[in-house]
Phi, psi and omega in degrees: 000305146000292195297311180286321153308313172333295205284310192273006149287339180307296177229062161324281198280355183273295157322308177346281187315306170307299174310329165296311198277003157258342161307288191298328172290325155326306232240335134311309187272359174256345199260002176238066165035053172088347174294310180323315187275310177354064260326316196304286239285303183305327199304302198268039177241352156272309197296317188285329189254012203280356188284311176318267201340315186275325170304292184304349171293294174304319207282359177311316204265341199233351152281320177295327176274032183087340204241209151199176175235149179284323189264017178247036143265349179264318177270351177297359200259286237271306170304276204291007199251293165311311164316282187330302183295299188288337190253281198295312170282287169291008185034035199289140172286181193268001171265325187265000171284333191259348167294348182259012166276316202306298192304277186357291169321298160286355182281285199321310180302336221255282166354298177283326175273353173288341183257352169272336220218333179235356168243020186070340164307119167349153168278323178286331172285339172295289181311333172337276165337305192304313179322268226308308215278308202255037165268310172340301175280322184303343164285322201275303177272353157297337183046017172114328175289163172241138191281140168201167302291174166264142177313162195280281203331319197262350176285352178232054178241350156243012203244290203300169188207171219262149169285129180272124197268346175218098180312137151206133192294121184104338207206139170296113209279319185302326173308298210283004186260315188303341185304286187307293162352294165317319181261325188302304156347275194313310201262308146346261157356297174296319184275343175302320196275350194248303144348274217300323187297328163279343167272342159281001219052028155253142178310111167289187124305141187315131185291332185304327162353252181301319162322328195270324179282341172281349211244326167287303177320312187321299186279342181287309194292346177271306181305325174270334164298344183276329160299300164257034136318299223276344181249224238234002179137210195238109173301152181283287203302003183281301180324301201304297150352277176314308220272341190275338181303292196294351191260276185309348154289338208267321184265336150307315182241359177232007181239154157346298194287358183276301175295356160279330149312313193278333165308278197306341164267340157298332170174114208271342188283317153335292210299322189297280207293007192247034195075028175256151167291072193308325197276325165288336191270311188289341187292332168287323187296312189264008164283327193257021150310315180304312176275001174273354176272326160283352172263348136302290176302355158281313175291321158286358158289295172304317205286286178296349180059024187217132173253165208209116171339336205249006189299187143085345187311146186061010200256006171270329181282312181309317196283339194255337187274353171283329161330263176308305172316299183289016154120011205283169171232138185296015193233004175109146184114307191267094183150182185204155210270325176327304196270002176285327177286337172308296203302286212292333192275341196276294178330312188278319206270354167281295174327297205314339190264342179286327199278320173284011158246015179050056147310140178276172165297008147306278197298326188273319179299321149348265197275355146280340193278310179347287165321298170346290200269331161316297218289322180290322181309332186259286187343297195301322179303319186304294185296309169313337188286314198250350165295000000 
């Protein structure tokens, strides 16, 4: 008994956020009689939420290094506003239309960092800024209007779905090969990680363990997959999704530029005298908030198929409150792209459940501000705890 406390106190706070987020999706799925799971239903808590999942993959990177930005809901606006403008009005096609969003997106991100990383200006009074300007031109190019439709080709980088390449009756067979794929992955991964510990001379965990995580890992990646076996597939932005998770994750733990983020963030004056470029690191970091903010604004664009004066409102707090719900820490240092993809899913199956219980948009901006000041209270209680 002992031993079993050890271990869950040990990995509370690295876990915590999975155990909420299966609590609530429990505490949902009982209170919308069974709907939240539903195959559709899983379908549509990726699509709807997939603009959160990607703001938060960048803004993640940009909490750790201490600070945050404001302005990428204004540029997810000002991007799908150009999309609009460049496809729809000029009839530009849709592949050299979404590379000159992408370069855009980083021209912008690049903006905010020359005046933060090479003039010194606060990061928040800088994006400040940045909100206020490009909510300010997106208006100026929509002129009031909403730009419709988008080429099918860029409506269905969020709409579309992957082809099913191995027929099975009843079910999307490429969903249910990638599923498998996926757990094949999963059980790898783990035992890769029991390997490497022992090659350090660490101690793994009691293998019975790591048997319980693979056995949790199995069924969430087969239940959702098995969920969209059963409606129409594997959605393209669940790919887009996926393949940007492994390139930023891949860059958080295993690379140099990962480990110079968490330094600079950890103590940026350290960081500085122990040789990092501190001004070249934010300055990269928030170029490439921009562009991950245009690749939110392609997608949310596509995903409504229209651009609209009003996109992006609010998509800087869903991205900064997923953040910190998924373990970030406000002060910097702290965090993982995992759990920010965590942070963005507690965020979705709460809307998505408050709306199928027909709550108004009150009470969920309510009780999301809530969720919010929990997740920073326990970092903080947490870090006191162990200090």
């Amino acid at each position: 008994m002992d031993q079993i406390r050890r271990f869950v106190k040990q990995n509370l706070k690295q876990n915590a956020m999975y155990v909420a987020l299966f609590i609530i999706i429990i505490f949902f799925q009982i209170r919308t009689n069974g709907v939240l799971l539903q195959p559709q239903n899983v379908n549509n808590l990726i699509l709807q939420n997939s603009y959160v999942l990607i703001l938060a993959m960048g803004m993640v990177f940009v909490i750790i290094s201490g600070y945050v930005d404001l302005s990428v809901g204004s540029i997810v606006a000002i991007i799908g506003a150009i999309g609009g403008y460049l496809t729809v009005t000029k009839n530009v096609s849709t592949v050299p239309a979404i590379l000159i969003l992408l370069v855009l997106g980083m021209v912008i991100g690049a903006f905010h960092g020359v005046f933060i990383a090479y003039m010194h200006i606060p990061p928040f009074i800088v994006t400040l800024a940045g909100m206020l300007i490009f909510r300010g031109l997106t208006m100026v190019i929509l002129g009031g209007r909403t730009l419709t439709p988008y080429p099918k080709l860029y409506e269905n980088i969020s709409n579309g779905f992957v082809g099913d390449f191995l027929k099975i009756e009843g079910l999307n067979g490429t969903a249910i090969a990638a599923t498998i794929v996926l757990i094949l992955i999963a059980v790898f991964r783990v035992f890769q990680k029991r390997v490497q510990q022992k090659k350090y001379d660490l101690e793994p965990p009691k293998l019975i363990w790591d048997l319980l995580k693979i056995v949790v890992l199995a069924l969430v990646v087969g239940f959702i997959g098995y969920s969209l076996a059963k409606y129409k597939g594997v959605p393209v932005v669940l790919l887009l999704i996926g393949m940007l998770f492994v390139i930023y994750n891949f860059v958080a733990s295993k690379t140099v530029v990962g480990r110079r983020v968490y330094a600079m963030g950890g103590n940026e004056k350290a960081a500085r005298l122990s040789g990092i470029n501190t001004n070249r690191m934010m300055f990269a970091v928030y170029t490439n908030m921009g562009l991950m903010a245009a690749i939110a604004g392609i997608v949310f664009s596509a995903r409504l198929n229209a651009a609209t004066p009003k996109a992006g409102t609010g998509f800087e707090l869903d991205a900064i409150a997923a953040c910190f719900i998924g373990g970030a820490s406000a002060s910097g240092g702290v965090g993982t792209v995992m759990g920010a993809i965590i942070g963005a899913l507690v965020m979705g199956v709460i809307n998505n459940g408050m709306s199928i219980m027909g709550i108004g948009i009150d009470w969920q901006q309510a009780i999301k501000g809530f969720v919010l000041l929990a997740a920073v209270a326990f970092d903080v209680l947490t870090k006191e705890s162990n200090d």
